[in-house]
C-alpha positions as CSV (number, residue, x, y, z in Angstrom):
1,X,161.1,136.4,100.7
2,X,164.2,138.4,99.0
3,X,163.4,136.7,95.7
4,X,160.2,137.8,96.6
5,X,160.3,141.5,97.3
6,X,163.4,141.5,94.3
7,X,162.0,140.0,92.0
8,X,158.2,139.9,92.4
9,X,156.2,136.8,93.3
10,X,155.2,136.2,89.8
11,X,158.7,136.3,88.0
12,X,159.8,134.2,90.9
13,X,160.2,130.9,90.5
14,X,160.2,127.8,92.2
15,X,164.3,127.1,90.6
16,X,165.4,130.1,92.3
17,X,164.1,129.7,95.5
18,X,165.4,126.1,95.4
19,X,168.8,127.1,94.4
20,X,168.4,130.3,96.9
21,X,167.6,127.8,99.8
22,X,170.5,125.5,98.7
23,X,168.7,122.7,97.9
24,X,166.9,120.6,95.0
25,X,163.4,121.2,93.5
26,X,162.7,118.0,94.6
27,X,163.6,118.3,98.2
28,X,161.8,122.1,97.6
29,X,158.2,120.1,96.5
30,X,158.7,117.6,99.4
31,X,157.7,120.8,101.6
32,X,155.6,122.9,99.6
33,X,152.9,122.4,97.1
34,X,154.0,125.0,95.6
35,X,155.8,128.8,95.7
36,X,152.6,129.9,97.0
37,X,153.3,127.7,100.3
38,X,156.4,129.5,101.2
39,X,153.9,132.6,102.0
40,X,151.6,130.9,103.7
41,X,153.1,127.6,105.5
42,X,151.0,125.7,107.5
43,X,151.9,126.5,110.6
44,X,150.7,126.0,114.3
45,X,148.7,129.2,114.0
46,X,145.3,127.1,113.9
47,X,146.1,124.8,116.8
48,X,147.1,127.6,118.9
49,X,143.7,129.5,118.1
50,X,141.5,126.1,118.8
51,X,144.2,125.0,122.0
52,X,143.6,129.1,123.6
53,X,139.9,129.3,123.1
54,X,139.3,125.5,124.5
55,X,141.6,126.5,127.7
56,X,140.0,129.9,128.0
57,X,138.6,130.9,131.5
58,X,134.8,129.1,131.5
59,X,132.9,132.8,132.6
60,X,134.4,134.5,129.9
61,X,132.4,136.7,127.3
62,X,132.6,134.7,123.6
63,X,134.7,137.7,122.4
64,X,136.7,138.2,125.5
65,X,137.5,134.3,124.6
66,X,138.8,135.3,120.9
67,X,140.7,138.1,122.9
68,X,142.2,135.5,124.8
69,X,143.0,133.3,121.8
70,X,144.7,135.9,119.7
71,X,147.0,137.6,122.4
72,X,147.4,133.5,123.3
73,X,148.4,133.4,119.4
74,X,150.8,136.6,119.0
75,X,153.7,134.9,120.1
76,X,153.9,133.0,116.6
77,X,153.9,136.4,114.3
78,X,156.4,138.0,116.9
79,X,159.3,135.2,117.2
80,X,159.4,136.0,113.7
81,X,158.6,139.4,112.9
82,X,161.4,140.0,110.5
83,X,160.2,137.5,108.6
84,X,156.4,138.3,109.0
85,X,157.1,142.0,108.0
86,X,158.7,140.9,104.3
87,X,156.0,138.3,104.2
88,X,153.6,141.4,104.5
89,X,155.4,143.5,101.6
90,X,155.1,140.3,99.4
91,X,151.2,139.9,99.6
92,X,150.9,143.8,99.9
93,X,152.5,143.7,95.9
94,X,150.7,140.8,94.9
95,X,147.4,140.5,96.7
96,X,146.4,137.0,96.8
97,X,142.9,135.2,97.9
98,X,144.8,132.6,99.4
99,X,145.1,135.5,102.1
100,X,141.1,135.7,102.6
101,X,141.1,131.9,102.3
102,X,143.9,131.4,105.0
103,X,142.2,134.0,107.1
104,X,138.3,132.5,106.6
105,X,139.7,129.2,107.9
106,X,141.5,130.8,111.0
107,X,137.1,132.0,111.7
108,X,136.1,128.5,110.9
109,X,138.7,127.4,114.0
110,X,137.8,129.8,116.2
111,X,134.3,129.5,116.0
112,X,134.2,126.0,116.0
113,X,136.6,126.2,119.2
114,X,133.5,128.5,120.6
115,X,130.8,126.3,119.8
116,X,132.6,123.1,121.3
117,X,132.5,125.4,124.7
118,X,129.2,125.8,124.2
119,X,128.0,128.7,122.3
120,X,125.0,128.4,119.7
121,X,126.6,128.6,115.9
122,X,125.5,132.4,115.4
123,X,127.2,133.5,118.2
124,X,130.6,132.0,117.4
125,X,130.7,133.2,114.2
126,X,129.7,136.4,114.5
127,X,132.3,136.6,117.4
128,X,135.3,135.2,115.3
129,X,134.3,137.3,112.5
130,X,134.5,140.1,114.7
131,X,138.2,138.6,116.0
132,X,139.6,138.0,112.6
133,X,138.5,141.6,111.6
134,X,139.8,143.1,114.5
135,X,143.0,141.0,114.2
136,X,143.8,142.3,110.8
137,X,143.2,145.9,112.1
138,X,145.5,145.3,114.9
139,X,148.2,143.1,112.5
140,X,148.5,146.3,110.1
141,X,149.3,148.5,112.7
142,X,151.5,146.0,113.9
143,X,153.6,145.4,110.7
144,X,153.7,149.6,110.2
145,X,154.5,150.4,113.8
146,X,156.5,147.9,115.2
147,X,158.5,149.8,117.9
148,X,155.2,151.2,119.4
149,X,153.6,148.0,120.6
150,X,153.6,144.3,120.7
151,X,151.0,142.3,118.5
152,X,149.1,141.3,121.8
153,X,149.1,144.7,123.2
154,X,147.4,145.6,119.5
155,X,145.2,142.5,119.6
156,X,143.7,143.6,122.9
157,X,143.4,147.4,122.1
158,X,141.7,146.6,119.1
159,X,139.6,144.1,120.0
160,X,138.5,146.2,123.4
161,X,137.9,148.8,121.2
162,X,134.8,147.0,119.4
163,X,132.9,147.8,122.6
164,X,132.5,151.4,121.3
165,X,131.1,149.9,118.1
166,X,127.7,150.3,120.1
167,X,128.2,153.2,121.3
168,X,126.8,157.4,120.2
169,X,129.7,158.3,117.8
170,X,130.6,160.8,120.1
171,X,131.4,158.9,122.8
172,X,133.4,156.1,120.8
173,X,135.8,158.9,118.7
174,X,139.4,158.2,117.9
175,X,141.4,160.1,121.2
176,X,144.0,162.9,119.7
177,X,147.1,160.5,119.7
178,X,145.4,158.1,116.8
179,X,144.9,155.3,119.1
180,X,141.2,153.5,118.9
181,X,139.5,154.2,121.2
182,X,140.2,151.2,124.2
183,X,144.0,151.4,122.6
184,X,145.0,154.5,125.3
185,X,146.0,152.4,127.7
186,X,147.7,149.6,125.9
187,X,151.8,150.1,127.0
């Protein structure tokens, strides 16, 4: 990620981070396809999402289930938030569509997970389409205000906030701190 934010991800390459990480090329391609992989591992992201929305409470509402899921999955951005904030500043540089294409297949887990418990196909994807949105919302503020809350407590206050999507504009306005509305009572 140094090289990265140093250098730039496209002057970067796959020597440097291999003599950076102390070790071959070789042993560098054993683990990655290719530079690209080191910003976006495969990680246990997925199987957390699918694992959370399967174990979900049965009576739940389908997006009261992705809330579940993504709280359930906060813990993996937040062991290494360091890490996840230069990771940010990377892609932020150099916009990528592996980004959409990471983030389309995160909404092809969860709304497969919400079809295996049962919900009809339009349903669970309109539900992890709203998740994924609302995750990226909640992520941004996230990276850009660590201090004020944890991921979850963003996930939730985002995602509660969608109720007001249905809502007369003036009952769903921002409140005077800059919190969504839902997001109030999120510490």
């Amino acid at each position: 990620m140094e090289l990265y934010n140093d250098k730039g991800f496209e002057a970067t390459t796959v020597a440097e981070i291999a003599a950076r990480a102390e070790v071959t090329e070789r042993t560098f391609y054993r683990h990655f396809v290719d530079k690209r992989e080191v910003l976006f591992q495969p990680d246990a992201l997925a199987d957390v999402l699918a694992h959370a929305t399967a174990t979900a409470a049965a009576p739940l509402a389908p997006l009261e289930v992705i809330t579940h899921a993504l709280t359930e999955a906060a813990p993996v951005f937040e062991e290494r938030a360091e890490l996840v904030r230069q990771r940010q500043a990377v892609i932020a540089a150099n916009p990528e569509e592996r980004e959409r294409v990471k983030l389309a297949s995160l909404v092809s887990t969860l709304a497969h997970a919400l079809r295996e418990r049962g919900l009809d196909s339009t349903t669970a994807a309109l539900a992890a389409e709203i998740g994924i949105a609302a995750v990226k919302v909640a992520f941004d503020r996230w990276i850009n205000d660590p201090d004020q809350h944890t991921l979850a407590q963003h996930i939730r206050g985002t995602l509660d906030a969608t109720r007001h999507l249905t809502v007369p504009a003036e009952h769903a306005a921002a409140t005077d701190d800059g919190s969504l509305p839902g997001q109030e009572n999120v510490a």
